[in-house]
C-alpha positions in Angstrom: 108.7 118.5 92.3 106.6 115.8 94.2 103.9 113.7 92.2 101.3 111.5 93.4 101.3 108.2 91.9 104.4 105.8 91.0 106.7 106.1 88.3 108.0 103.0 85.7 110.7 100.3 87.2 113.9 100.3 85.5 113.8 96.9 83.4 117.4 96.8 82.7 118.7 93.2 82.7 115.0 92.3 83.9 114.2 90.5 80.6 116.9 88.3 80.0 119.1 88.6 77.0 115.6 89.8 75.2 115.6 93.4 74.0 114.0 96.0 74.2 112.5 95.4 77.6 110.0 98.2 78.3 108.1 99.0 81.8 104.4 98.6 81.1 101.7 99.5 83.6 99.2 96.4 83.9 95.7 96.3 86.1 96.5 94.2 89.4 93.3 92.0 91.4 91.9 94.5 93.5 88.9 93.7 96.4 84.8 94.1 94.9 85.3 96.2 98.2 86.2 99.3 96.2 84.4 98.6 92.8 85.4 101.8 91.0 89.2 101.5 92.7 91.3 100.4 89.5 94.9 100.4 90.7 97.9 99.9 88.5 101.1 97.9 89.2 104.2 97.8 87.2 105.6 94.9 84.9 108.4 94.4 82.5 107.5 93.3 78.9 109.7 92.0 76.2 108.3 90.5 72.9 104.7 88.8 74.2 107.0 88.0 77.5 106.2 90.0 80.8 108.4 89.5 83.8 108.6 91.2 87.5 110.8 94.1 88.0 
């Protein structure tokens, strides 16, 4: 089945030796173009720690 939309990033051995590193969805900068246009991007948190998938 196809679904609109993207799914969580695989944080394995994204976080260091930290565990448990969890995908979290976090609000990215977006243009005032689009003022009610909140996209979503992906990060990988661990602890109060966020790192790039």
């Amino acid at each position: 089945m196809n679904r609109a939309g993207s799914r969580p990033p695989s944080c394995v051995h994204k976080c260091g030796a930290c565990v448990p590193c969890l995908a979290i969805q976090v609000p990215t900068i977006t243009s005032q173009q689009f003022p009610n246009y909140e996209p979503e991007g992906w990060k990988c948190q661990c602890g109060s720690s966020v790192f790039n998938p």
